[in-house]
C-alpha positions as CSV (number, residue, x, y, z in Angstrom):
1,X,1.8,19.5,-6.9
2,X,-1.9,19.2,-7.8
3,X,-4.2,22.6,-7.9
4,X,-7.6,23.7,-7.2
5,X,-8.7,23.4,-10.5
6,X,-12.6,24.1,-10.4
7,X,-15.6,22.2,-10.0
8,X,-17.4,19.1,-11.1
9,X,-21.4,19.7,-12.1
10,X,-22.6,18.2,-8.8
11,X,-19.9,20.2,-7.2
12,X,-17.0,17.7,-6.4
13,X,-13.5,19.7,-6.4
14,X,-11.0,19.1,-9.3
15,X,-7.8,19.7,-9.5
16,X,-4.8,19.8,-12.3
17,X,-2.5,16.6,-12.6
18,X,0.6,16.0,-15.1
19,X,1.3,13.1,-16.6
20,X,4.8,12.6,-18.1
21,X,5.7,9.8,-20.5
22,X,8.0,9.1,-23.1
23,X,7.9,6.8,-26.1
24,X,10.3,5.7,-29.0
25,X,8.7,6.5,-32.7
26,X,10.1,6.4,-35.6
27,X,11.5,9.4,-37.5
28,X,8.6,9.9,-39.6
29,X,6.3,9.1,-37.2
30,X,3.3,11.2,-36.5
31,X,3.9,12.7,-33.0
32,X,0.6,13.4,-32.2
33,X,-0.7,9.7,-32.6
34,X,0.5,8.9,-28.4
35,X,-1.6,11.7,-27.5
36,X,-4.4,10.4,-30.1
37,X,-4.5,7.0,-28.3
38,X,-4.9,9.3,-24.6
39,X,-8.1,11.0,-26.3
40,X,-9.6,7.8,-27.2
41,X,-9.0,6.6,-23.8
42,X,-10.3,9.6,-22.0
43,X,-13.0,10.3,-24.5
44,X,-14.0,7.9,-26.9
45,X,-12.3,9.3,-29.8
46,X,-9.8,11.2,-30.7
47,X,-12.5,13.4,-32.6
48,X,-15.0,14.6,-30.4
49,X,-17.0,18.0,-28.8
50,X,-16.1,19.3,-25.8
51,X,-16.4,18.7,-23.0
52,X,-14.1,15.4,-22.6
53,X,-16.6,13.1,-20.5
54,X,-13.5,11.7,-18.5
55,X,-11.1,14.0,-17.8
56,X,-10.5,16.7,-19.5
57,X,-6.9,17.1,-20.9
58,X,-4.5,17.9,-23.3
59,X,-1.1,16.2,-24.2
60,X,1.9,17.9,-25.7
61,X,4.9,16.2,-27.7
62,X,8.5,16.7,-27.9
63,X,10.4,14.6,-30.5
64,X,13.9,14.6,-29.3
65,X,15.6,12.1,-31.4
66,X,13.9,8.8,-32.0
67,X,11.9,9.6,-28.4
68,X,9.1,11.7,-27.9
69,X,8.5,13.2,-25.2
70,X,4.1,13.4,-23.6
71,X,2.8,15.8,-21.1
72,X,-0.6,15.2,-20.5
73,X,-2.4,17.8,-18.3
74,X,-5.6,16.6,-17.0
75,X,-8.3,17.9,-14.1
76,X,-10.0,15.6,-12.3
77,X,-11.4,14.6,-8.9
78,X,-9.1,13.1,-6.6
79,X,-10.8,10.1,-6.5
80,X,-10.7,9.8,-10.2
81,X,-6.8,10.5,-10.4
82,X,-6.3,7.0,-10.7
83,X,-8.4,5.3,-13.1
84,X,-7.6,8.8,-15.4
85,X,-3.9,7.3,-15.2
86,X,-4.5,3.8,-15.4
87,X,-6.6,5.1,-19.1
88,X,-3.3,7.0,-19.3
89,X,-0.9,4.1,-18.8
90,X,-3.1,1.6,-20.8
91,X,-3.1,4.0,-23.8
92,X,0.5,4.6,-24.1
93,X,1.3,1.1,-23.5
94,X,-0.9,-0.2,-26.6
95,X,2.0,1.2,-28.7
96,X,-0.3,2.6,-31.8
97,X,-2.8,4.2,-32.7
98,X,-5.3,4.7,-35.9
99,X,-5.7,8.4,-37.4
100,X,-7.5,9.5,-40.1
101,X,-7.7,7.5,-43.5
102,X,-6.7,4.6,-41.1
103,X,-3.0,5.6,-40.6
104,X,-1.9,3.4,-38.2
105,X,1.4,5.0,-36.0
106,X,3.5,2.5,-33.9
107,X,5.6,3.5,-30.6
108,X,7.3,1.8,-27.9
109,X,6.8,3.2,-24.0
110,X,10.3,3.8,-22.8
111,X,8.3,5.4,-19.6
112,X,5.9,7.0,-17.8
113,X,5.0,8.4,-14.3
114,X,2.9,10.9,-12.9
115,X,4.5,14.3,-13.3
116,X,4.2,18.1,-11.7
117,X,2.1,20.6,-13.1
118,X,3.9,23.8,-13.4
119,X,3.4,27.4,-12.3
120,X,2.8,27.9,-16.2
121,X,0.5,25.0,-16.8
122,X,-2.1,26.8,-13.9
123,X,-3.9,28.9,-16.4
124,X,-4.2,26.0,-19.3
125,X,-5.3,23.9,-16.2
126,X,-8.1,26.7,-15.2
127,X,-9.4,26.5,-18.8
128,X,-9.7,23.2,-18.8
129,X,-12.1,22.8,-16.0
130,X,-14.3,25.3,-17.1
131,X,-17.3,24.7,-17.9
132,X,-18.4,24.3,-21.5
């Protein structure tokens, strides 16, 4: 289900889209290094001011055993859906990513696939597509 989300600055709709994903870490891996990787992808770097030029999103993690379960919730336009998942997809895949003092957190994608946002997710969503 995707949802009104707001507007772009020249007025294009957006709308919320989930992203679901899940990866095998280590046990003392960092679990916030997948959704690290997804910032840089969508933004740059995984340190940056708002707003996030791409899409603007925000993953959550899960570790459930050796996995770790990713939501990323993202607005975009329709048309950009796609290449916001393909950045998505590409990111995950890459299997590490480099945090501060040059930490570098390995994973393996076990999978990922578009998800559903949830009745709960609608007012994250909303704040998300505001304007900054």
């Amino acid at each position: 289900m995707t949802i009104n989300a707001g507007r772009t600055d020249n007025g294009r709709v957006r709308k919320a889209f989930a992203h679901e994903a899940v990866v095998a870490m280590a046990a003392d891996a960092d679990v916030r290094a997948p959704g690290a990787a997804v910032t840089v992808a969508l933004c740059g770097h995984w340190d940056h001011e708002p707003p996030c030029p791409v899409a603007p999103h925000h993953t959550a993690a899960t570790r459930d055993g050796g996995e770790v379960r990713l939501s990323v919730l993202f607005v975009a336009t329709p048309a950009d859906e796609p290449e916001v998942r393909t950045r998505i997809e590409a990111a995950l895949a890459a299997g590490q990513s480099t945090g501060p003092g040059d930490v570098v957190t390995a994973w393996s994608l076990v999978s990922s696939a578009p998800g559903e946002v949830s009745e709960a997710e609608r007012a994250h969503a909303a704040r998300l597509a505001a304007p900054n």
